[in-house]
C-alpha positions as CSV (number, residue, x, y, z in Angstrom):
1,X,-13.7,128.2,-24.5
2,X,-14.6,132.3,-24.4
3,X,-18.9,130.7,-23.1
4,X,-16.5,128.2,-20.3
5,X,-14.9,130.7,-18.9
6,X,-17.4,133.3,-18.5
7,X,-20.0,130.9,-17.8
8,X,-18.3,128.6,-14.5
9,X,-19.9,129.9,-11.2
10,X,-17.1,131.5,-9.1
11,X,-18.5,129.4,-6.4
12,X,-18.1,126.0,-8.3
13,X,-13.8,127.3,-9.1
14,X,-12.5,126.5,-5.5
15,X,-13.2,122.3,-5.5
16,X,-11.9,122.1,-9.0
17,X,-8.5,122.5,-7.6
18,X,-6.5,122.2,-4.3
19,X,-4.2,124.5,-3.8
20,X,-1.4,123.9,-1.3
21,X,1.4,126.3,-0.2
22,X,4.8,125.5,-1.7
23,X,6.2,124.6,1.7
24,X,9.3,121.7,0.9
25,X,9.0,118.1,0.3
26,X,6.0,115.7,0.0
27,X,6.2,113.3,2.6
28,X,7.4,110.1,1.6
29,X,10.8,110.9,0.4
30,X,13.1,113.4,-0.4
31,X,12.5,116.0,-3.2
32,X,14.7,117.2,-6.0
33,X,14.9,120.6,-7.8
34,X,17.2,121.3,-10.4
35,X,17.8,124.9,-11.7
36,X,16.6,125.4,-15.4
37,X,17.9,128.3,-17.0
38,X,16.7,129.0,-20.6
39,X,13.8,126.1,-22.1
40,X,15.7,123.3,-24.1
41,X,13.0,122.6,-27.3
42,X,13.4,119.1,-26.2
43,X,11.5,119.5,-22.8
44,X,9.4,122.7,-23.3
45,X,7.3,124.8,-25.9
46,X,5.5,128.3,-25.3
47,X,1.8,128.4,-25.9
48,X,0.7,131.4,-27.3
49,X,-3.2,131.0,-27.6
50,X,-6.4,133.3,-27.3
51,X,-9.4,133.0,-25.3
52,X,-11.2,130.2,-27.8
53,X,-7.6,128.1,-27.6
54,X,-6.6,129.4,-31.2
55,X,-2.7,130.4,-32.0
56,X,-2.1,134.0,-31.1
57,X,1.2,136.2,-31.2
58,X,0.0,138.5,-28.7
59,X,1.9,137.0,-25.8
60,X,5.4,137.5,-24.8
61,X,7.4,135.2,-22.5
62,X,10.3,136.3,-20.3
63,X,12.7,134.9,-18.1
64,X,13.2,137.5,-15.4
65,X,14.7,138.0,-11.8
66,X,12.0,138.4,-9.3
67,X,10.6,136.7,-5.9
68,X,10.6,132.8,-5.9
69,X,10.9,130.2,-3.4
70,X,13.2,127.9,-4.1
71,X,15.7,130.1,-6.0
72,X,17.3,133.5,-7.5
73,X,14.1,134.2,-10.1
74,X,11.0,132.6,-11.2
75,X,10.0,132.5,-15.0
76,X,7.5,136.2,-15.4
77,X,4.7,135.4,-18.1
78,X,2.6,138.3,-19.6
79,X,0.3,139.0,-22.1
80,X,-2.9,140.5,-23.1
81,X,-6.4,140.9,-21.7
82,X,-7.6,138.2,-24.5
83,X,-4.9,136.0,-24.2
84,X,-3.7,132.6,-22.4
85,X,0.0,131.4,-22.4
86,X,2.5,129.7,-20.8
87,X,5.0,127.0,-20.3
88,X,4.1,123.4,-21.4
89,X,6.4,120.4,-20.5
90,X,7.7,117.2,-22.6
91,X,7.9,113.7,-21.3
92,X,7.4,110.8,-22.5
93,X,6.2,107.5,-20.6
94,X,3.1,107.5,-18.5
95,X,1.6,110.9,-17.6
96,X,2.3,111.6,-13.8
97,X,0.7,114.1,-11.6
98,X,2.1,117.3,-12.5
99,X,2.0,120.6,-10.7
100,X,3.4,124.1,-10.6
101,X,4.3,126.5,-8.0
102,X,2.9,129.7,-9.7
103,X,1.9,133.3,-8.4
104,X,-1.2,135.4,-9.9
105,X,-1.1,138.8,-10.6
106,X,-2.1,139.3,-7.1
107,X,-4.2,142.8,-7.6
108,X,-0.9,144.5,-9.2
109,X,-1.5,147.0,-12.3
110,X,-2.2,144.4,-15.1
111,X,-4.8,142.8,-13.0
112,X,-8.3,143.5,-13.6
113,X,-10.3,145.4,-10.7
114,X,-12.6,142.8,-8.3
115,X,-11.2,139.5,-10.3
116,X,-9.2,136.6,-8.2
117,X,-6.6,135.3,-10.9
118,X,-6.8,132.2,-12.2
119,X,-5.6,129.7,-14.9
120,X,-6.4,126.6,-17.3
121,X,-4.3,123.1,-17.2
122,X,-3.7,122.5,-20.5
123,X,-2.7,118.5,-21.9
124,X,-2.1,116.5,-24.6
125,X,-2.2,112.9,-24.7
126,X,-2.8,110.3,-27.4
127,X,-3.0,112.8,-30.0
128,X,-5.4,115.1,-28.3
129,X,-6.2,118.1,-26.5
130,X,-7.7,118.3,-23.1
131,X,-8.0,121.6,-20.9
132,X,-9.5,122.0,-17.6
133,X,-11.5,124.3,-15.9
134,X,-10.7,127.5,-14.4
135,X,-8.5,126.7,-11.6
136,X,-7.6,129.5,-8.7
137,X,-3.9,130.7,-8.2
138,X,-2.4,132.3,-5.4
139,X,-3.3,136.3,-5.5
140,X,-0.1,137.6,-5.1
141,X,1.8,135.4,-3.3
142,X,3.2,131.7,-4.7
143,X,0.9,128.5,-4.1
144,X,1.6,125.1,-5.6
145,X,-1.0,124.0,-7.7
146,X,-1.8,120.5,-8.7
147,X,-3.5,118.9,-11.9
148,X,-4.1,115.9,-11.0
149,X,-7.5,117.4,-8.9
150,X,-8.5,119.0,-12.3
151,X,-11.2,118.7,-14.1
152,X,-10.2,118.2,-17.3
153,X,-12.4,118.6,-20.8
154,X,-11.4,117.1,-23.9
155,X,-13.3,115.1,-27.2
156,X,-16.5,113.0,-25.3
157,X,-14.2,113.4,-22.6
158,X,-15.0,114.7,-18.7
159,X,-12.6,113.9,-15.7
160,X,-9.6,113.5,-13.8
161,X,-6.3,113.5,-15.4
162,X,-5.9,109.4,-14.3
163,X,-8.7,108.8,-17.0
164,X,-7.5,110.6,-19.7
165,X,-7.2,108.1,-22.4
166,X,-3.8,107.3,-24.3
167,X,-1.8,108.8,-20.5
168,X,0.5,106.1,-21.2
169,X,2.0,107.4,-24.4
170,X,4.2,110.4,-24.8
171,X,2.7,113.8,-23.0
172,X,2.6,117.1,-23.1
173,X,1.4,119.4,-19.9
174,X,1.4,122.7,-18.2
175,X,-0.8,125.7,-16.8
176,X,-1.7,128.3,-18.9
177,X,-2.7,132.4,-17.8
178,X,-3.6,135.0,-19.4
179,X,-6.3,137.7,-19.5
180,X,-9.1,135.4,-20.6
181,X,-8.5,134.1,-16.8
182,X,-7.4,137.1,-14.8
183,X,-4.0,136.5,-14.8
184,X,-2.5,138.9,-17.1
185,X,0.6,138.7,-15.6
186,X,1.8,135.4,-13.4
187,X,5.0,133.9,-12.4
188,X,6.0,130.2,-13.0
189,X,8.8,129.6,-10.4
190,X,8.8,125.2,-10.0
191,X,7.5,123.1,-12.0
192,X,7.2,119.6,-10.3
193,X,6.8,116.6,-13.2
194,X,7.2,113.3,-10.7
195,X,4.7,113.1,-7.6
196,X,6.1,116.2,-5.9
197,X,9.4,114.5,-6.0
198,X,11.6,115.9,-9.3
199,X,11.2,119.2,-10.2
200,X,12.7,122.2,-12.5
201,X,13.3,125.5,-10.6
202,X,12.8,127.9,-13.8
203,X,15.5,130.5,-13.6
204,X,16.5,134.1,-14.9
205,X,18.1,133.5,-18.1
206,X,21.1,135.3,-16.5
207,X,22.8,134.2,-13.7
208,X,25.9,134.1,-11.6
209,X,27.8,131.1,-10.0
210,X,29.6,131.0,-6.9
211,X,32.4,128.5,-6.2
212,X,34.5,128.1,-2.9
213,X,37.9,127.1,-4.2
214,X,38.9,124.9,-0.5
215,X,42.6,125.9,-0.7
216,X,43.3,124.9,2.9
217,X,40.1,122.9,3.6
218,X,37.0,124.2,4.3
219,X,36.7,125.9,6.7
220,X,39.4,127.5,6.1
221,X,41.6,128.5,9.3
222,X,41.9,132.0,10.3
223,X,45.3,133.5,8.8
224,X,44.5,131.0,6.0
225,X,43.9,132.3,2.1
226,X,40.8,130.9,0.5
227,X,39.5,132.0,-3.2
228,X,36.2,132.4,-4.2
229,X,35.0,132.7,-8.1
230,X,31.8,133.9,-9.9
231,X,31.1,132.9,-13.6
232,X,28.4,135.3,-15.1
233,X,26.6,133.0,-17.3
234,X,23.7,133.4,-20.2
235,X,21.0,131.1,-21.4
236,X,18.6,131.3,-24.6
237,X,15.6,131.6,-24.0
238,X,14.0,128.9,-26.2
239,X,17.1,127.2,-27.0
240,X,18.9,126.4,-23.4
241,X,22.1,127.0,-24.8
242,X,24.2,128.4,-22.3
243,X,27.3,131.0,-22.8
244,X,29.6,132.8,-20.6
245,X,29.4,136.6,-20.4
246,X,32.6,137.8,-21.4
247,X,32.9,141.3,-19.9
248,X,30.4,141.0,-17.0
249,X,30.7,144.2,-14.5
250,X,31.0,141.8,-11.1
251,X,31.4,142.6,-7.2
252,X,31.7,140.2,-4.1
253,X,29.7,141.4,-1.0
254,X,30.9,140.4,2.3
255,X,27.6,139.9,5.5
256,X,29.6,140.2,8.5
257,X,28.0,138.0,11.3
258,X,26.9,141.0,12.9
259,X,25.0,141.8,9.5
260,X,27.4,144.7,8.5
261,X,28.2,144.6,4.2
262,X,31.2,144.7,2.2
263,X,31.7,145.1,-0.9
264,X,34.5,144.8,-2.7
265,X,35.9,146.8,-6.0
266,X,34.2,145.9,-9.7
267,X,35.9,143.4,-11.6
268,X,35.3,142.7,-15.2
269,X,34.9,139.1,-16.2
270,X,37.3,137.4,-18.7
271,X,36.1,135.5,-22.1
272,X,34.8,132.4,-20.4
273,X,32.7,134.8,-17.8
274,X,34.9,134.0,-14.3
275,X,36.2,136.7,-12.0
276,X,38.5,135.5,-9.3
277,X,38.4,136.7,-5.6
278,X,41.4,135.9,-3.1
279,X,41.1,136.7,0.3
280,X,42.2,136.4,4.2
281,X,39.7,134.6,6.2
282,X,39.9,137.2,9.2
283,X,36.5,136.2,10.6
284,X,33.3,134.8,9.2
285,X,30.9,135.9,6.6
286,X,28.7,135.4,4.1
287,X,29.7,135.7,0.9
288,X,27.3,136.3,-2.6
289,X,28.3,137.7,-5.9
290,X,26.8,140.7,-8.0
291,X,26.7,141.8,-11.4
292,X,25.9,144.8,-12.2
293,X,23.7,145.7,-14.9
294,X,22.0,149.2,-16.9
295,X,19.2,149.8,-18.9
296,X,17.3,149.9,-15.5
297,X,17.0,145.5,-15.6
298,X,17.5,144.5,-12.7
299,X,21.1,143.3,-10.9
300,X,21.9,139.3,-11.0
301,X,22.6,138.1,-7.7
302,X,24.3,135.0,-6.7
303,X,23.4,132.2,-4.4
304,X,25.0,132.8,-1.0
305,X,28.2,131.0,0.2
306,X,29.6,131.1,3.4
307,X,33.2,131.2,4.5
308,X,33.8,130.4,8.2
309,X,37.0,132.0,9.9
310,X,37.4,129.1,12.2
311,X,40.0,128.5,15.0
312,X,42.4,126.5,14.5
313,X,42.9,123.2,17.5
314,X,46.6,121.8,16.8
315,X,47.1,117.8,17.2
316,X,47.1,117.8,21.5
317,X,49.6,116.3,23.5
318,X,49.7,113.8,26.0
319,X,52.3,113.9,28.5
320,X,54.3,115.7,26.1
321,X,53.3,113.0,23.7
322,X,51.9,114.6,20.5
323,X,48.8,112.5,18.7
324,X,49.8,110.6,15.8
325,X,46.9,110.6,14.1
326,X,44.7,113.4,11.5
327,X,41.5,112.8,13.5
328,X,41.4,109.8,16.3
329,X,44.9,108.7,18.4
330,X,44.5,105.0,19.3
331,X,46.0,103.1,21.9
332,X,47.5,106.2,23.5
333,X,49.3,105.0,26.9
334,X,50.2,107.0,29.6
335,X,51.6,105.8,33.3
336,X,48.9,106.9,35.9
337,X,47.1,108.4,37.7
338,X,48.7,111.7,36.3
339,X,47.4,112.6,32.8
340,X,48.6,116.0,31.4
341,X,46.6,117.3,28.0
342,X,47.8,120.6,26.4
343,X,48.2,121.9,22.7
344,X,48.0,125.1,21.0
345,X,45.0,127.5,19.7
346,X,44.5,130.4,17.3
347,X,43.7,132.7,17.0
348,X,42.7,134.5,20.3
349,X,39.3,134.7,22.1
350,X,38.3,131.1,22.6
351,X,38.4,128.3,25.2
352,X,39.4,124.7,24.9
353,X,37.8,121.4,27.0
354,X,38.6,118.6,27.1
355,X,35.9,115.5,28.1
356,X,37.0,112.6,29.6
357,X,34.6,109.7,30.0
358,X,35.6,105.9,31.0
359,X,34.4,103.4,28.9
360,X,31.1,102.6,31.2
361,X,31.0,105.7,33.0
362,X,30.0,109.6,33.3
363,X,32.2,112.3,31.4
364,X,34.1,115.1,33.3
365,X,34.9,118.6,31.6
366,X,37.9,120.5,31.9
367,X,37.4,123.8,30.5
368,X,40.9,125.5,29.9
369,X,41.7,129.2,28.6
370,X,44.6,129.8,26.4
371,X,48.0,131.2,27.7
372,X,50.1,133.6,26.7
373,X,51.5,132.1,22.9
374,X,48.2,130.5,22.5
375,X,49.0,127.6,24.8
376,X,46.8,125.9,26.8
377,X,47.2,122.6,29.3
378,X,44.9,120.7,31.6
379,X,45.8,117.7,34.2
380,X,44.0,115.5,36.1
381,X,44.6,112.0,37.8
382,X,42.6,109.1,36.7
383,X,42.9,105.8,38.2
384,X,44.1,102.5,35.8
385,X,41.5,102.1,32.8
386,X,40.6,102.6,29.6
387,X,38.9,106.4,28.4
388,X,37.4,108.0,25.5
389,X,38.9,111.8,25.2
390,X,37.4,114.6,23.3
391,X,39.2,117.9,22.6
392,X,37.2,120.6,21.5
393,X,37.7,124.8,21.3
394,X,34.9,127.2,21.2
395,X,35.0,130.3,20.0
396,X,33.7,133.2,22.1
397,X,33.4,135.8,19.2
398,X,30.5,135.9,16.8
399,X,33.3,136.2,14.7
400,X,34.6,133.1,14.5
401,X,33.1,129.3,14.4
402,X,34.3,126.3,16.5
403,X,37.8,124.5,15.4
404,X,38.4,120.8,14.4
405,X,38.1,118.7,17.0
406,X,40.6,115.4,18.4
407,X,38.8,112.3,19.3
408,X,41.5,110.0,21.5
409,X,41.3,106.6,23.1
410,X,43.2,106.6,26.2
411,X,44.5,103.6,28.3
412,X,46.2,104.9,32.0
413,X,48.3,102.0,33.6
């Protein structure tokens, strides 16, 4: 293995392997990531080998935060200048095209002066062992690479993953890095195990949760209370098991639309690792949760969640008829040509209209501005006919979003 790598042309490296920027989903339907946290024995295993593919215990393997594209962290693999490790995955049924979005030590301290890093596809099939090549990763920056353009070695064995004998059976894959490739420190962020299509967005081992509770819907009005809670939660490394941090120092942060932070006081999470935040929605913001950590590791951020202050569009009224319905009023009836539209809005700055279009014709917008008590009212004459009426407000603060709208089917006689 030590003679393959040394001895492969630089120049002969780049075909080996197509490398394509980890940009969303591959065309043809929709993809699906979910986020691993810890690696259940069941799926993965750790490779700990050294530059002629024998056991070594030279590498270490850490779930750490850090950059990634899909999520919060990406899985931070390092070891020694002769060493090659990594992540191998479990499956069993045919062996599909595998690939990994992965990031090389992109010129940082633990790479080597003057040397691109790369890394070596590691399988096993049928009872045996295949490797590939030296395959380039991205330097620096995360690329998704993709085995099935390999070129893969193995007992009187040269070719593409497709022909490995015995693919059919139970698998084993993954991409290995190391020193022995120039990669003495790489990140692992997805790895994708279905044709692009299902994929495992390796995590930091520690994480945070963020649920909305919808106490009055979602968006919640303005005026309304809405709660948000943050579970700080722990997974094994090599076992998956997952358990609440009891004791967790956590903080919510508040981005105002106008990108000004909040934060609010440290709260302490209980035994089962939730801490509870209830608020006013007073305008709207993004929302993520922190947790605080020494020892200089780094803080564990939550995904973002956002909580819209929205205004709030009572149920209008039509001639001093009020809509019956939660969404749509049918068969509303009014005696023509006079039709007279009003309701109520909160909170302040925002405008109401109101579109009226017959059934095969053009629409006509009424733009009204609240009154004094939030009141607002629009007439018009229409002759005899059926119409379609939509009620909207708009907000004309950053501050706020757009409230529920009325749909209403209209007959004037």
């Amino acid at each position: 293995m030590r003679r393959l790598l040394m001895l492969v042309p630089a120049a002969l490296l780049a075909p080996l392997l197509a490398v394509a920027g980890h940009v969303g989903p591959a065309q043809g339907g929709e993809t699906f990531i979910r986020p691993t946290h810890g690696l259940d024995p069941d799926d993965w295993s750790l490779r700990r080998l050294d530059c002629d593919l024998v056991e070594a215990d030279t590498t270490r393997v850490g779930l750490t935060a850090g950059p990634a594209t899909s999520g919060q962290g990406s899985l931070l693999v390092e070891g020694t200048a002769d060493s090659l490790r990594g992540v191998v995955r479990h499956r069993s049924g045919s062996l599909p095209s595998v690939s990994v979005v992965v990031m090389g030590a992109g010129g940082g301290e633990d790479a080597p002066e003057g040397v691109a890093p790369q890394g070596v596809w590691w399988v096993e099939a049928g009872g045996v062992t295949y490797t590939s090549d030296p395959v380039d990763l991205g330097d620096g920056v995360f690329e998704r690479v993709h085995l099935d353009t390999a070129v893969l070695h193995g007992p009187d064995f040269t070719g593409s993953v497709r022909d490995v004998p015995g693919n059919q059976d139970d698998w084993t894959a993954g991409l290995l890095t190391g020193g022995c490739v120039g990669s003495p420190t790489a990140r692992l962020d997805v790895f994708f195990w279905k044709k692009s299509r299902f994929g495992d967005d390796l995590e930091p081992s520690d994480w945070l949760r963020l649920d909305h509770v919808a106490d009055v819907g979602d968006p919640p009005p303005v005026g309304s209370r809405f709660t948000l809670r943050a579970r700080a939660l722990h997974a094994g490394l090599l076992t998956g098991v997952v358990t609440p941090v009891d004791g967790a120092r956590v903080h919510f942060r508040r981005v105002l639309t106008d990108g000004a932070v909040r934060t609010t006081s440290e709260q302490r999470a209980n035994a089962r690792g939730w801490v509870t935040l209830r608020r006013t929605a007073d305008q709207s913001a993004t929302w993520r949760a922190r947790r605080d950590r020494s020892g200089g590791r780094p803080d564990v951020v939550s995904p973002a969640h956002d909580v819209y202050a929205a205004l709030a569009l009572s149920r209008p009224r039509l001639d001093g008829t009020p809509c019956p319905g939660v969404r749509a009023c049918e068969d509303m009836t009014v005696d023509g040509p006079r039709v007279v539209v009003s309701g109520t809005l909160a909170p302040p700055r925002g405008r109401v209209e109101v579109h009226v279009t017959p059934v095969n014709g053009d629409p006509t917008v009424h733009m009204v501005r609240p009154g004094p008590r939030q009141r607002w009212r629009t007439a018009f004459s229409l002759p005899a006919g059926r119409y379609h009426v939509f009620v909207d407000a708009l907000s004309t603060s950053p501050e706020y979003v757009d409230a529920n709208a009325w749909w209403l089917d209209l007959r004037v006689r």
